[in-house]
C-alpha positions as CSV (number, residue, x, y, z in Angstrom):
1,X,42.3,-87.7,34.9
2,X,46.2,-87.4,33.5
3,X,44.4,-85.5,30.6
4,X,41.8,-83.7,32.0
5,X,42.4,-80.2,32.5
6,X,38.0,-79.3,34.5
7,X,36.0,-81.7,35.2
8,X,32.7,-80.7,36.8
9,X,30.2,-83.8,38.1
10,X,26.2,-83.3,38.9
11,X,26.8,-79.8,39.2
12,X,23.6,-77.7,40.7
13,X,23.2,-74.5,42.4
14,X,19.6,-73.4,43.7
15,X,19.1,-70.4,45.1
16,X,16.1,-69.3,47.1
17,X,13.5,-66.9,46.2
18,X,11.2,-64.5,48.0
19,X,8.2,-62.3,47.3
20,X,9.4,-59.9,50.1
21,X,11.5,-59.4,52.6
22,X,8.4,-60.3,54.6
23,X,8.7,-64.0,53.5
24,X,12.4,-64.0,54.3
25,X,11.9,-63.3,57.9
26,X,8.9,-65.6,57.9
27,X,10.3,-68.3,56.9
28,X,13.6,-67.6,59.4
29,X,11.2,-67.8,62.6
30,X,9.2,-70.7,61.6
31,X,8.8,-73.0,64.3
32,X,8.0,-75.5,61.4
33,X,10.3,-74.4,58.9
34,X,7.8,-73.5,56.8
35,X,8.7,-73.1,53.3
36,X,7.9,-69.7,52.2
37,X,10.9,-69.2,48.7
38,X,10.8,-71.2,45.5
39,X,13.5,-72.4,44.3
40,X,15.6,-71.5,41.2
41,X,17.7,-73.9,39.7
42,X,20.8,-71.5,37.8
43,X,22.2,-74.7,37.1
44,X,21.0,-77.9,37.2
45,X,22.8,-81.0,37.0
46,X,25.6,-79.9,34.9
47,X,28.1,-83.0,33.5
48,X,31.2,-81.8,31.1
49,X,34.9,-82.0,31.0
50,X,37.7,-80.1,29.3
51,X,41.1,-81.5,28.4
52,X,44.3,-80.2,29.0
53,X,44.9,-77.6,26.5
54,X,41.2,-77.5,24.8
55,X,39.5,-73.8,24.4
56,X,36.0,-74.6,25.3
57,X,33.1,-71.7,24.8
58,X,30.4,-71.4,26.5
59,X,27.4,-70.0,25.1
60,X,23.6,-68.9,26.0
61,X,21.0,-66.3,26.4
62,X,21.0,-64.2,29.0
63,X,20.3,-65.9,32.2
64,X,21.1,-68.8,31.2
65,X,23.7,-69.4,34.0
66,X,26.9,-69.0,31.9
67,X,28.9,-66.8,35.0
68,X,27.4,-69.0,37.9
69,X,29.2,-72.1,36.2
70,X,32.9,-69.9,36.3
71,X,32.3,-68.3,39.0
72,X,32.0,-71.9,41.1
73,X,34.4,-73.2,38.9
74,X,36.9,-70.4,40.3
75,X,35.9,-71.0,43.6
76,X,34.1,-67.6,43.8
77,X,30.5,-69.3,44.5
78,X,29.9,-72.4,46.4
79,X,27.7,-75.3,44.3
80,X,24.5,-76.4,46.0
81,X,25.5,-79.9,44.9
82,X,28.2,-81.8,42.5
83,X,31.4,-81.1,42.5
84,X,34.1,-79.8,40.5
85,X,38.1,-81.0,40.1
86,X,40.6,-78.8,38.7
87,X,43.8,-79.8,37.8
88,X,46.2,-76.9,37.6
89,X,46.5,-73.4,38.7
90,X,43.6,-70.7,37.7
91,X,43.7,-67.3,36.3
92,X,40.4,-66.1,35.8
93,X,38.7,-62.6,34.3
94,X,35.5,-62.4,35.3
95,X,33.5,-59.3,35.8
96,X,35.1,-56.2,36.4
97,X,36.5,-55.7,40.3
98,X,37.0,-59.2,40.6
99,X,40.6,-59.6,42.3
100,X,41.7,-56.0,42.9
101,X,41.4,-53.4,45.3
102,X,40.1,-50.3,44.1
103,X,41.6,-48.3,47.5
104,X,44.7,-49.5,45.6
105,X,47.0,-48.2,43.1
106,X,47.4,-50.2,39.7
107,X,51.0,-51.6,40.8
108,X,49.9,-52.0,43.9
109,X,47.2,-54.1,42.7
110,X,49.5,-56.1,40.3
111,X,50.9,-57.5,43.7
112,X,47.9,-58.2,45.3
113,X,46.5,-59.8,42.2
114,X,49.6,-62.3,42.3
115,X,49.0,-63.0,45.9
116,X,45.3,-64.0,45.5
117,X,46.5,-66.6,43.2
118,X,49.2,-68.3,45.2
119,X,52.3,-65.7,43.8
120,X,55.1,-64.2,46.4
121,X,56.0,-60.6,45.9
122,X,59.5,-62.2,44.6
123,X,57.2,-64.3,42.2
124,X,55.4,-61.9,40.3
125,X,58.9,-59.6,39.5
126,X,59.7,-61.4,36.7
127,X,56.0,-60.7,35.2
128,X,55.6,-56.8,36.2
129,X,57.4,-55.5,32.6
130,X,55.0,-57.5,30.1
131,X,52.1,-56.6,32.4
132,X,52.9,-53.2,32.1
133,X,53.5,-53.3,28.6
134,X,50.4,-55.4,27.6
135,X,48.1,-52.9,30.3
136,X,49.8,-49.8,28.4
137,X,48.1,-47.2,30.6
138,X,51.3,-45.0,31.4
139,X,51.0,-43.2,34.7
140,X,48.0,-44.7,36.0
141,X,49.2,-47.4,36.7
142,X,50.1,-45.5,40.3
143,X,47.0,-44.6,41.0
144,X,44.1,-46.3,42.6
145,X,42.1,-48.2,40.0
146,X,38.9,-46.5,41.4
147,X,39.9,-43.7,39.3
148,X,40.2,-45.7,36.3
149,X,37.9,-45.9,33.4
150,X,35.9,-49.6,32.8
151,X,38.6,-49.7,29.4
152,X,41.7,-49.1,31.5
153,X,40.2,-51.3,34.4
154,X,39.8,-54.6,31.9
155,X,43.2,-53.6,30.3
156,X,45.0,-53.7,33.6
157,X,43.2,-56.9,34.7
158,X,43.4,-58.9,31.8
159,X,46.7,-58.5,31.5
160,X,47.7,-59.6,35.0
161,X,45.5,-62.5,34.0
162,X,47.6,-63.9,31.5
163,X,50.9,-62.9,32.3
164,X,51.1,-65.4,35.4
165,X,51.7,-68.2,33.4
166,X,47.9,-69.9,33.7
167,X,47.5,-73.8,33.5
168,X,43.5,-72.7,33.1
169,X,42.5,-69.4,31.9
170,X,38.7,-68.8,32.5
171,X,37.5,-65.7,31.0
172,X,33.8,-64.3,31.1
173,X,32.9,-61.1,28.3
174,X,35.5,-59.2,30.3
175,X,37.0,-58.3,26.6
176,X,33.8,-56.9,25.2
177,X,34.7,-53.7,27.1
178,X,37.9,-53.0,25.5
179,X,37.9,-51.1,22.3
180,X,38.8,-53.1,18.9
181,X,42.7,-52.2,19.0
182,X,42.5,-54.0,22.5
183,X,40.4,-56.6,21.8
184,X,42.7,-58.1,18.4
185,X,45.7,-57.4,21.2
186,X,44.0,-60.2,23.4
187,X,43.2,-62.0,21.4
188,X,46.8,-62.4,19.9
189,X,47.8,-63.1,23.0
190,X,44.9,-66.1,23.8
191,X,46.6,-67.5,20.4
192,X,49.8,-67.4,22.0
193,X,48.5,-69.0,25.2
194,X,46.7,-71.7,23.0
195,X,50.0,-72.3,21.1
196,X,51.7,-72.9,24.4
197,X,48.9,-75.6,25.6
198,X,47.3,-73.3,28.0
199,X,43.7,-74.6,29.0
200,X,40.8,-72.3,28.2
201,X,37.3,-71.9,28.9
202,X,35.7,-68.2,27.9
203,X,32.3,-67.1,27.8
204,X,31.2,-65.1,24.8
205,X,28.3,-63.8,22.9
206,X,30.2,-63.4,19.9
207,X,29.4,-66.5,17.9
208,X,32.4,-65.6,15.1
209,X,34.7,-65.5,18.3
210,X,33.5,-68.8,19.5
211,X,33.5,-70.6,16.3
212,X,37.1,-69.5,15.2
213,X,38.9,-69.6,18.8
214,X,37.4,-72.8,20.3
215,X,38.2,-76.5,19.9
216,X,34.7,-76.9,21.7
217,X,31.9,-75.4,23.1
218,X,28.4,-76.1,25.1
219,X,25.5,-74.3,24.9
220,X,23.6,-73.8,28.5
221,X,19.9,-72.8,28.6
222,X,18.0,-71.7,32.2
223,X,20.5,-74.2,33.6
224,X,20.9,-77.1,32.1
225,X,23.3,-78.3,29.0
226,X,21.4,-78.6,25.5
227,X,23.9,-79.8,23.3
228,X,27.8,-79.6,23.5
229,X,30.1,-80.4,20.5
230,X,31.8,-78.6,17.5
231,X,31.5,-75.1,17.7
232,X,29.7,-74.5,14.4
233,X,26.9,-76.8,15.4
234,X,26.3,-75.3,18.8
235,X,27.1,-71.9,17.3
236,X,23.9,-72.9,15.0
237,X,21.7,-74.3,18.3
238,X,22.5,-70.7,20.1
239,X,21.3,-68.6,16.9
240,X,18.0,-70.8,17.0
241,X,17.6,-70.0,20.5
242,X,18.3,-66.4,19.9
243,X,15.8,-66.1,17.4
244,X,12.5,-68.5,18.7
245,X,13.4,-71.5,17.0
246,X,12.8,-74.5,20.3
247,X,16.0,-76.3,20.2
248,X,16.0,-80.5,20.2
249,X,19.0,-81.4,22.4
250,X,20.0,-84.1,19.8
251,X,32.2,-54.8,-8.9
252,X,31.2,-53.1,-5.9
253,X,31.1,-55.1,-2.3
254,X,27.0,-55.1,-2.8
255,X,24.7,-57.7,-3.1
256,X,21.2,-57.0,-4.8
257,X,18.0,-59.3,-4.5
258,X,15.2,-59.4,-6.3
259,X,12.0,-61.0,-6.6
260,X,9.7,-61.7,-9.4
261,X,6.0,-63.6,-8.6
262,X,5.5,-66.3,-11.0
263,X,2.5,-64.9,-12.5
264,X,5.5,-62.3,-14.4
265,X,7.5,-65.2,-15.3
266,X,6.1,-68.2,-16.5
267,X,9.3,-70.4,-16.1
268,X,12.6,-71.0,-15.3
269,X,14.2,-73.4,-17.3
270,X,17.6,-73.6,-15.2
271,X,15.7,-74.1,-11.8
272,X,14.3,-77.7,-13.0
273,X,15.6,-79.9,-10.5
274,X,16.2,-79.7,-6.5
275,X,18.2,-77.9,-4.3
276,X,20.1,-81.6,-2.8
277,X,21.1,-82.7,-6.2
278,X,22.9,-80.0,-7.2
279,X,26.5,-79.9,-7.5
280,X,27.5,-77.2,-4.8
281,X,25.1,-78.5,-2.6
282,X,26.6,-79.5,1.4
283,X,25.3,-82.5,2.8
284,X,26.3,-80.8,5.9
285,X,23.9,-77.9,5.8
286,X,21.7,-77.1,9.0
287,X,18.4,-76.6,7.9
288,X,15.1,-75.4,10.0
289,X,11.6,-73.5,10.2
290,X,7.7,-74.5,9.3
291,X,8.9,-75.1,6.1
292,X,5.6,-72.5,4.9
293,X,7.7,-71.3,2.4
294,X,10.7,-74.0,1.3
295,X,14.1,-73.1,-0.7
296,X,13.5,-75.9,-3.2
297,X,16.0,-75.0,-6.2
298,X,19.0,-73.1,-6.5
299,X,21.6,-72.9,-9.6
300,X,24.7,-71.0,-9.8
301,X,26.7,-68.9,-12.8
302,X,30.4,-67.8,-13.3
303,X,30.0,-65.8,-16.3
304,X,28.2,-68.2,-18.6
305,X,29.6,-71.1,-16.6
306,X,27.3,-72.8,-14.6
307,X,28.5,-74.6,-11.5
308,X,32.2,-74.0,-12.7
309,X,34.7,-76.7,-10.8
310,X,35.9,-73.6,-8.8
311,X,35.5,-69.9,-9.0
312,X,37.8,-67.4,-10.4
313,X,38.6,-63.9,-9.2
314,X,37.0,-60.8,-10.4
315,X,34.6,-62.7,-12.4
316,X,30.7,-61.6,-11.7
317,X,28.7,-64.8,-10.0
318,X,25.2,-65.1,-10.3
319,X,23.1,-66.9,-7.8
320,X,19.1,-68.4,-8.5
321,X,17.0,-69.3,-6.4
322,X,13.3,-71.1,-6.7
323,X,11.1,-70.3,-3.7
324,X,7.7,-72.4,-3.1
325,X,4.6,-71.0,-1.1
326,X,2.7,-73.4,0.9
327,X,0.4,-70.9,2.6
328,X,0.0,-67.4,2.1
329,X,2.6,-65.0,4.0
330,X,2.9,-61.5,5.1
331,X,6.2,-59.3,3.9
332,X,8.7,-61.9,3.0
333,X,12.1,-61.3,3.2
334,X,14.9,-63.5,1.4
335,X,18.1,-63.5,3.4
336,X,21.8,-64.3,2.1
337,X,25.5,-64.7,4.0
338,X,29.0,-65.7,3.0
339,X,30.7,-67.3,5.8
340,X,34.2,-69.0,5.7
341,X,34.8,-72.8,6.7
342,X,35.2,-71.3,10.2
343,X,32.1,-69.9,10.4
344,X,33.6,-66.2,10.4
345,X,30.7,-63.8,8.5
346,X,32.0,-62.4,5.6
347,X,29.1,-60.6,4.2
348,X,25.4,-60.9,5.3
349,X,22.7,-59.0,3.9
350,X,18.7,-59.6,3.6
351,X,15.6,-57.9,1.4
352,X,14.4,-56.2,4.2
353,X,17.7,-54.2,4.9
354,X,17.7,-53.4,1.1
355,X,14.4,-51.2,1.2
356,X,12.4,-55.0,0.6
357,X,11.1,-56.2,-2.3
358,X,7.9,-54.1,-2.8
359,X,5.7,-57.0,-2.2
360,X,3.4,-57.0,0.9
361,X,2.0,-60.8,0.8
362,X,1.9,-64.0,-1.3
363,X,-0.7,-66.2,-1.8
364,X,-0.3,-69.8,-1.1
365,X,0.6,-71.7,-4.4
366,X,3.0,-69.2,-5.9
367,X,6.8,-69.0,-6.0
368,X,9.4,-66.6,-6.7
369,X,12.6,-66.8,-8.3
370,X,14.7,-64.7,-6.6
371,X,18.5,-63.4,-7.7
372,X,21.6,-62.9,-6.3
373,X,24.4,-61.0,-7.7
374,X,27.8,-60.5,-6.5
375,X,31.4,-60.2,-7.6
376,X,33.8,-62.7,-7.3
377,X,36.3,-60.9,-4.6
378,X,36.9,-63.9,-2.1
379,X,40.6,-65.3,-2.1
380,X,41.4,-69.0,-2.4
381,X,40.0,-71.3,-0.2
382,X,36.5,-72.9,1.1
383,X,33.5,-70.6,1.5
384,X,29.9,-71.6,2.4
385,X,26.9,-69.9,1.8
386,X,23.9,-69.6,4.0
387,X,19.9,-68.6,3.2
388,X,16.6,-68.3,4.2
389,X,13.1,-67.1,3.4
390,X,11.4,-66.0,6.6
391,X,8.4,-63.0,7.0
392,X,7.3,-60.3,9.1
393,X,4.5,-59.7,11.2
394,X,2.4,-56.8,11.6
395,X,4.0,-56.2,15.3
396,X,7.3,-56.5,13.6
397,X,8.3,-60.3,15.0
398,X,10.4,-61.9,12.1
399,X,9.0,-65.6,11.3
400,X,11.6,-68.0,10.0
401,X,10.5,-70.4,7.1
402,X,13.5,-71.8,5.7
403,X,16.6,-71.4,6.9
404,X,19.3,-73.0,4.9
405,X,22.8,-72.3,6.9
406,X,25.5,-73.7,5.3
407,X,23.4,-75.1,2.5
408,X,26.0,-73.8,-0.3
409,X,29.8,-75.4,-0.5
410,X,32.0,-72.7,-3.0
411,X,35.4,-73.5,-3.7
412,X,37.9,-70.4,-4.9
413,X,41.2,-71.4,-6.8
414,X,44.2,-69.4,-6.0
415,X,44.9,-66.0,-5.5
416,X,48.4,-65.2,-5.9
417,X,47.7,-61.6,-5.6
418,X,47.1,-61.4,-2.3
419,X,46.5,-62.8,0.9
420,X,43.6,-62.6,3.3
421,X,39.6,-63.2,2.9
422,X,38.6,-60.2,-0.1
423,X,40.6,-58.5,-2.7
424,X,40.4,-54.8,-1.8
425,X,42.2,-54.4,-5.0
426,X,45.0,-51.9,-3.2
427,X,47.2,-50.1,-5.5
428,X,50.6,-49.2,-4.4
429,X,52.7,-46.8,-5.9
430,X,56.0,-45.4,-5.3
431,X,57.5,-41.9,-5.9
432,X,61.2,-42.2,-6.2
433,X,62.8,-38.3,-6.0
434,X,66.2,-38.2,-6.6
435,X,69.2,-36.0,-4.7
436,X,72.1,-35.4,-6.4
437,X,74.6,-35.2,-3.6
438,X,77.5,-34.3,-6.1
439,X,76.6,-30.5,-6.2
């Protein structure tokens, strides 16, 4: 346990629901104790650890039972069963309110804030300036905080939270209601804590936050732990969930698609062999759907270079694709995405969003060969691209086919002209005016 920073052991919390008040009272007076609630597991049996100075992410559809588990973890709920041992001092964020006073001011509240978590008056001096300056809300911080707007509320609070000097940080979407400006500020300062060892454990519906912040993560569904692991891979098991897939617990910045039925194009003579033997293709690729349409070929062009050793800047790159139609489907829609090795989307674009392809069904039999093209903007590094063939409904409901994430590893050489993810090819120019201070 020298190492371990949570550890939480059967962990279950029921609570008991009614059809009415009636049954409440009914079931209070029974001589019998007559049963009249079901009960509802928000968690159920929950097993995990997290080691001193691991970010862990939790992840889930709403309801799930993401803020029950921190909230008991914090002490703010009470399990039903199981228990949960935590080895160093808290500082948690969870929904707004939690911890302050709104009766008091915002300085006032700093204090009380400190107290709550073990801190003397004489404790929390040292932390009042950076609190201040992280909060940066001027003159309100000496008024009560149930004047304050949500932004300046979270501002306020998450800075207390972090400026204590937290063994455990536990954090749940508080930072989804700062604005952008805020939200790079925190997270700046979650790098810092991370660099110091600090132990965190967030809750997040940002998958590109999870994926590029967390050393691990677990993905809770109506109670109970589906999978934990890598964060890419859970990241993956959340999307599915999000979008009806039942998950098994084991030039211009533009992209253009189109389409052409086979019946227009007799053959392709590059798109002769399968998508797994092909020289970009990642062994690592998560792949799902009814497979009534497949991605079965793919081929890809620098130039008149085809699969290049690595791509170069600024040079145009041509993507193919061969797609097969096992039974006939309604509206199809190809769907493309860049990611980097992170998992951070870099650009993510389908047919649908780009006024579709025109076509309004395909028969059973046919296939398409279907074109990407983009410019080569992306600076050096590993890159991985993602794609899918899925259809739509009359109602609307999009049907996934094929979905290929990760299916495509590209490798970019160096880019000594700049640094970061794309070349915005910035100019910068510089008007020297002289003064002659002779005269």
């Amino acid at each position: 346990m020298s190492n371990i920073a949570i550890k939480v052991s059967g962990l279950t919390k029921i609570y008991p629901l009614y059809r009415s008040p009636k049954h409440r009272l009914l079931e209070a007076l029974s001589p019998s104790r007559k049963k009249y609630h079901e009960d509802f597991y928000a968690l159920n049996d929950i097993n995990f650890e997290v080691k001193k100075g691991e970010t862990v992410g939790v992840v889930g559809v709403n309801g799930s039972g993401k803020s029950t588990l921190l909230k008991i973890i914090t002490g703010v709920l009470t399990p039903t069963s199981g228990e949960v041992i935590v080895n160093g001092n808290i500082s948690s964020l969870l929904e707004l309110g939690t911890g302050f006073n709104p009766e008091l001011t915002g300085i006032e509240n700093i204090y009380f804030y400190g107290m709550i978590n073990g801190k003397l008056e004489k404790e929390m001096e040292p932390s009042i300036e950076s609190i201040l300056a992280f909060a940066d809300i001027g003159n309100f911080i000496y008024q009560p905080v149930k004047s304050y707007s949500s932004g300046m509320f979270v501002r306020l609070a998450f800075a207390c939270a972090i400026n204590i000097d937290p063994e455990i940080l536990i954090v749940d979407e508080a930072l989804s209601v700062g604005d952008a400006r805020f939200q790079a500020k925190c997270f700046s300062k979650l790098k810092e804590l991370i660099d110091r060892g600090t132990t965190i454990l967030f809750v997040s519906h940002s998958t590109e936050q999870i994926t590029t912040h967390c050393d691990h993560a677990i993905l809770l569904n109506q109670g109970k732990i589906l999978e934990h692991g890598e964060p890419k891979k859970i990241v993956n098991l959340y999307l599915d969930l999000l979008f009806g897939k039942k998950v098994n617990p084991k030039e211009k910045s533009e992209i253009t698609i189109t389409a052409v039925d086979l019946e227009k194009q007799a053959h392709h003579e590059e798109l002769n062999a399968t998508f797994e033997t092909r020289p970009y293709y990642s062994s690592g690729e998560y792949r799902w759907g009814d497979r009534e349409a497949e991605i079965v070929d793919f081929v890809l062009f620098q130039e008149k270079n085809k699969f290049p050793s690595s791509l170069r800047l600024n040079k145009h790159i041509t993507l193919e694709f061969r797609v097969r139609f096992k039974k006939e489907i309604l509206i199809p829609i190809f769907g493309f995405a860049v990611k980097t090795k992170e998992g951070v989307t870099i650009y993510n674009t389908n047919s649908d969003v780009q006024k579709g392809t025109g076509v309004s069904s395909v028969s059973a039999g046919n296939e398409w060969f279907v074109t990407v093209s983009l410019p080569m903007i992306l600076s050096s590094g590993d890159y991985f691209i993602s794609v899918g063939i899925a259809s739509k409904s009359i109602s609307g409901e999009i049907i996934p086919h094929d979905r290929r994430y990760d299916s495509i590893h590209l490798l970019v050489e160096a880019t000594p002209e700049f640094t970061g993810l794309v070349d915005l090819s910035a100019k910068i120019s510089v008007e020297v005016v002289s003064h002659d201070r002779t005269t």
